[in-house]
N, C-alpha and C positions, 0 to 999 in steps of 0.2 A: 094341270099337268101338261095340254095341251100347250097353253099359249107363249111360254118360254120357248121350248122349241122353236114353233113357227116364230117367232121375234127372231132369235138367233138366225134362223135360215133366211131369212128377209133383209137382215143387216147384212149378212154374209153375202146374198147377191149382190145389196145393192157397194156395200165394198166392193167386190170385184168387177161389176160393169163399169163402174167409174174407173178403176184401177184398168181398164182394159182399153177404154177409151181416152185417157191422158196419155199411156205407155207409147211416148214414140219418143226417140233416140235415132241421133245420126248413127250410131251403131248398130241396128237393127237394118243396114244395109244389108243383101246377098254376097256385095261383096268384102275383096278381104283385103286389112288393112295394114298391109305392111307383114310384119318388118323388111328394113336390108340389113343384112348383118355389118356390123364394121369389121375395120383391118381386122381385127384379134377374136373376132367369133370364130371360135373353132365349128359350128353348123353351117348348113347350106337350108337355103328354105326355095318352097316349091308350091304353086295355086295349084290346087283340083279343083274341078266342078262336080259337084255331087248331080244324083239324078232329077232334083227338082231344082239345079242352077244356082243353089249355094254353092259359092268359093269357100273352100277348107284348106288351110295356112297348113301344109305339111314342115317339118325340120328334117334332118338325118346330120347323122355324125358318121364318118367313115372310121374305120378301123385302122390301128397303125398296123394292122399286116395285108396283106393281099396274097390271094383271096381271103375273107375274115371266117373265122371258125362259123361264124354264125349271126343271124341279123333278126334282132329286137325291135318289134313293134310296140311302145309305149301309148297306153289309155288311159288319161287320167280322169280326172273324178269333178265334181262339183268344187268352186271355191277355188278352180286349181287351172294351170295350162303348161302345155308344154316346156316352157323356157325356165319354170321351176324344175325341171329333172336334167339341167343341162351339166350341173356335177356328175350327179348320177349316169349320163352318156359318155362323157368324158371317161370316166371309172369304166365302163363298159369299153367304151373302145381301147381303150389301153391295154386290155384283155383281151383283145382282138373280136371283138363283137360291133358289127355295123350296128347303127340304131336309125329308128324313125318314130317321129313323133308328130300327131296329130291335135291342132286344136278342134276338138268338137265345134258342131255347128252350135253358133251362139255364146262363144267363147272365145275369148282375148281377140286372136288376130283372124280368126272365122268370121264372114259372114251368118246373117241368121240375127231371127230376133233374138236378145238376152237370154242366154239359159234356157231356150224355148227349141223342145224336139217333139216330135207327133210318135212315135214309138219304139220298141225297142231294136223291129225290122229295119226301120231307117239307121240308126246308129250300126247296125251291124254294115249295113249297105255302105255307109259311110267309112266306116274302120277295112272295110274290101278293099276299098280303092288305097289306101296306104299297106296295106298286104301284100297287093299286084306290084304295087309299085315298088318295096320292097323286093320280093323277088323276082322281079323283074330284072333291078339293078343287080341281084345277088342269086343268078339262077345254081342250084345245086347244092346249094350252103343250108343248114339244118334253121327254121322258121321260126321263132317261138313272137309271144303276143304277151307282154306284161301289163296286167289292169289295174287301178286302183280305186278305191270305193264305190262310186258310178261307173266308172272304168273297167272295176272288176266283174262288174252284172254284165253288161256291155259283152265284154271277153269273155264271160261262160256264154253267153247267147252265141256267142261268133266261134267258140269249140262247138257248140251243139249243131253249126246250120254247114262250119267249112271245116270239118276235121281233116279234109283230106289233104289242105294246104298247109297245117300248121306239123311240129316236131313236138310241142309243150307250151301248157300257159301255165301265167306267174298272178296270181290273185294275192293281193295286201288289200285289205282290211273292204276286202268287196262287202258290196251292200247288196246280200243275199237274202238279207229278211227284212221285213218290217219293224223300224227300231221303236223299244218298247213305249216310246213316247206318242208314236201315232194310233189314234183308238181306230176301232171299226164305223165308230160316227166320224169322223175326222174325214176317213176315206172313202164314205157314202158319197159326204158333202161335196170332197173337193172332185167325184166324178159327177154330179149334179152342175157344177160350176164349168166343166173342163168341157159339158155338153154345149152348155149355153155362152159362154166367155172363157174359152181356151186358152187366150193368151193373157185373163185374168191373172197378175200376180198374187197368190192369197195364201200360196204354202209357205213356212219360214223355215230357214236352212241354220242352225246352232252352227255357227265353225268355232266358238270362244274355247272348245277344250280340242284343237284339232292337233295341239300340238304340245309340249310343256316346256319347249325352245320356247322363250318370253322375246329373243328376235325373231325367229321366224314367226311368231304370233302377231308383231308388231309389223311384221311384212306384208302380210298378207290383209291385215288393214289395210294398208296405204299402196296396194297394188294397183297401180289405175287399169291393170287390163280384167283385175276382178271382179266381177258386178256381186256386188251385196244387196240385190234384192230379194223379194222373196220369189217362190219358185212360180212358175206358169204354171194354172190347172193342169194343162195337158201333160205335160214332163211330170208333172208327180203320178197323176195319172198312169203315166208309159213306165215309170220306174215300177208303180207298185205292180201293175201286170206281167213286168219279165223280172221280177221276184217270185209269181206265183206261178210264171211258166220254166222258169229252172228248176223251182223245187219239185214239179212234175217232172222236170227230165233228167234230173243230176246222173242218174243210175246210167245214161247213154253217152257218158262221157271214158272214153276208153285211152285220149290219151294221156303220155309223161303230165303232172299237176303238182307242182307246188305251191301251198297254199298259207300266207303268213299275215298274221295279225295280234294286234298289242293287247295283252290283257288290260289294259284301262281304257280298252276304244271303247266310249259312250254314243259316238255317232251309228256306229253301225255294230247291233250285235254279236260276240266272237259266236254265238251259237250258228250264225249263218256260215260260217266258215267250218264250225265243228261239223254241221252236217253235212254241209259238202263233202268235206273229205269222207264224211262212213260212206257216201250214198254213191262216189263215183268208181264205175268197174274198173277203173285204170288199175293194172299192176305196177306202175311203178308211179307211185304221188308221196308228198313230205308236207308235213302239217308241220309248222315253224309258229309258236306261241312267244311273244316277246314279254318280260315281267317287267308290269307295269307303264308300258311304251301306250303311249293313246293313239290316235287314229290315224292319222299322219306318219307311218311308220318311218319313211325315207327322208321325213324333216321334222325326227325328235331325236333327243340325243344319243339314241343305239342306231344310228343309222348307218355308221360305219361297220358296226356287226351285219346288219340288214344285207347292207351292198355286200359283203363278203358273203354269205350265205348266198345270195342271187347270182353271186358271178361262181361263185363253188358251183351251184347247180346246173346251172348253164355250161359250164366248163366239162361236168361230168356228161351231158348230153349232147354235145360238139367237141366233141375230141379234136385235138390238131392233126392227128394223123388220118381223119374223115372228109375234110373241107373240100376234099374231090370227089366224095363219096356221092352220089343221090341221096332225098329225102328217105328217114325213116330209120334215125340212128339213135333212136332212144333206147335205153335200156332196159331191159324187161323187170329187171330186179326192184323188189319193192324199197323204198325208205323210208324208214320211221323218226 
């Protein structure tokens, strides 16, 4: 009974010591690579230095009115980076919503090794500086912070640690729980590995049902700014621990929360989102269940419902006759 296991755990280091000491990539630079936009990009891109000297590839789209009702900070997810949501900005600014978007560290045009974070405190630390930076450019215009999967864990950390900066956050298809595919041996192992070879790749990321778009399925194949490896111990690591420290603090989340996910998401369970919503004291949040949409809500084929839902929301929470108003124009009224 004994000796299976130990064989497993033996193969499995020596997998990931290997996998840790081949992992190197011109991409695993700090710094960030690009883009320039050409003539016809409707974005503006901008470097940050995060606090330990990673470059983070900022975007923003301005608003076609001035000053804009209100300005969106985009988080995306695993598999994913900013310039996939540049419809979705587009659609936003044309409703007069500034946006900004962030590539994660270790993602497309970021610095940072591949997909590789150390916790969920840095990622929030990270997503700060495009917040500032945001209202900075947009001082007095109502805040909100849209997350998606990774993105959406990310954004409840970042309502729980900066409520006082934000008006509302927008979670699609956050990864709030442990999805049912990873056991509790799974997640012994891959902190055993994450101790000894952190930047080990050894956890595997399914994106084959992220979407039921068969192009955008085929896109996200052949994305060269994607990396399809598997995950660093330490990122799976850092994910699974501000899963277990949301679900501790959901209850201390008091702001506006709309929370939307596709009943076929396999990647990340709708149950993490169902509790969210029981568990946060906000009075005024809207739980948005999509029939049969998978995980990828904003690039499967309800997404033009999705974006009209998100811009309704936003719209009822930045009013246009506010946009001179100071922070804290949410509505107290619940929505179901």
């Amino acid at each position: 009974m004994k000796t299976m296991p130990h064989r497993l755990f033996k193969a499995l280091m020596a997998g990931a010591l290997i996998t840790a000491s081949t992992f190197t990539y011109a991409s695993n630079s700090n710094a960030c690579q690009g883009p320039k936009p050409g003539a016809m990009a409707a974005y503006q891109t901008m470097a940050m230095q995060a606090n330990d000297g990673v470059c983070l590839q900022l975007f923003s789209w301005k608003a076609t009115q001035s000053p804009p009702r209100g300005v969106v900070v985009i988080v995306h997810g695993l598999r994913d980076h900013s310039l996939r949501y540049d419809d979705f900005s587009r659609e936003l600014s044309e409703h007069g919503f500034a946006v900004f978007a962030q590539d994660l560290r270790g993602h497309a045009h970021s610095g940072g090794r591949r997909q590789r974070f150390n916790s969920m405190a840095q990622m929030v630390s990270d997503v700060d500086l495009a917040v500032n930076e945001a209202k900075k450019e947009y001082p007095g215009v109502p805040a909100f912070v849209y997350g998606h999967s990774l993105g959406g864990l990310i954004t409840t950390e970042y309502a729980l640690a900066h409520a006082n900066k934000l008006d509302g956050v927008i979670l699609s298809g956050a990864a709030l729980q442990r999805p049912h595919s990873v056991s509790g041996i799974q997640v012994g192992l891959a902190r055993i590995i994450a101790s000894i070879a952190p930047g080990a790749n050894v956890v595997a990321v399914d994106d084959s049902e992220f979407s039921r778009d068969k192009d955008v399925m085929a896109s996200l194949a052949d994305d060269p700014l994607i990396s399809h490896q598997k995950l660093p111990a330490a990122s799976a690591v850092a994910t699974i621990n501000g899963m277990a420290d949301v679900q501790k603090k959901m209850g201390q989340i008091t702001m506006p929360i709309l929370v939307l996910y596709g009943t076929g998401d396999k990647v990340n369970p709708p149950e993490g989102s169902q509790t969210l919503y029981s568990a946060v004291s906000s009075r005024d949040k809207a739980l948005k269940a999509y029939d049969g949409a998978y995980h990828d809500i904003l690039h499967d084929p309800q997404r033009a419902h999705v974006t009209a839902d998100v811009i309704a929301w936003l719209s009822k929470h930045a009013p246009s006759q506010q946009v001179a108003a100071i922070n804290g124009t949410a509505s107290d009224a619940t929505e179901n």
